[in-house]
N, C-alpha and C positions, 0 to 999 in steps of 0.2 A: 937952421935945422940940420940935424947931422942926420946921415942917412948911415943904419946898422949894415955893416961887411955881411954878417951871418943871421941868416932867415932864423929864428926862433920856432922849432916845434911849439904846437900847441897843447899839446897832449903827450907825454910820456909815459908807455905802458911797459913793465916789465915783460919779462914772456913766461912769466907765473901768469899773471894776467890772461893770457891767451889758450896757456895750458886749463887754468882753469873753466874757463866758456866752454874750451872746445870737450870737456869732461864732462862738464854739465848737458851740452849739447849730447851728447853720446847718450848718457845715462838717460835725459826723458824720452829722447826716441827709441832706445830699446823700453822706456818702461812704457809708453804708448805701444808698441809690438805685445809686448806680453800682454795687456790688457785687451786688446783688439783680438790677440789670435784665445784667450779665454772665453771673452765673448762670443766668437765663433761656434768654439765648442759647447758652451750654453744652448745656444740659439739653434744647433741641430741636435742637442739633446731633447730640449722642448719639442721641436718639430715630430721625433720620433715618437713623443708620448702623447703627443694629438693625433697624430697619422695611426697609431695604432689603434684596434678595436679595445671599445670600451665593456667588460666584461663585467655582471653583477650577480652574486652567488647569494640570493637571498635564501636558502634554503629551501625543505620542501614543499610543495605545495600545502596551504593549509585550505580546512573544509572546514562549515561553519556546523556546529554541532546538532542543529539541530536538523540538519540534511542528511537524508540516506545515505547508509554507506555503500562505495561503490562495490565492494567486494560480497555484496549480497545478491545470490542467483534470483530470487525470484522479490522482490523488495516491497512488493503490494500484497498483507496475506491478509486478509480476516481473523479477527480475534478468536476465533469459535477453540474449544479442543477436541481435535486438535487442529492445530492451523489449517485455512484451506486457500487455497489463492484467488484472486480475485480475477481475475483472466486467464 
């Protein structure tokens, strides 16, 4: 059995090879930062619109028609004429 002078690599990479990992590597960990630091800002934009008061402008009060109106002085008259009140 002959025994080889010169140890054989196993593996041959160019250093394209390398350049390219180490690009790939770069590019998802800045694209993980950009996504993280977006979610950030989601997640205290959320926060501020729960922590805020929640305000509902239903308009004006309504009365049901068939209730006295309030803007009547004396609102119990007797029918007679002419009116008389009843207290």
């Amino acid at each position: 059995m002959t025994k080889l002078s010169k140890k054989q690599r196993h593996q041959v990479k160019s250093r394209w090879y390398y350049i390219f990992w180490g690009a790939a590597t770069v590019s998802v960990f800045a694209g993980q930062m950009y996504v993280g630091s977006g979610y950030r800002r989601m997640s205290k934009t959320i926060e501020e619109v729960l922590d805020s008061p929640i305000i509902l402008d239903v308009g004006p009060p309504r009365r049901h028609p068939m209730l006295i109106p309030d803007h009547w002085e004396n609102p119990l008259m007797h029918p007679s004429d002419p009116p008389k009140s009843i207290y």
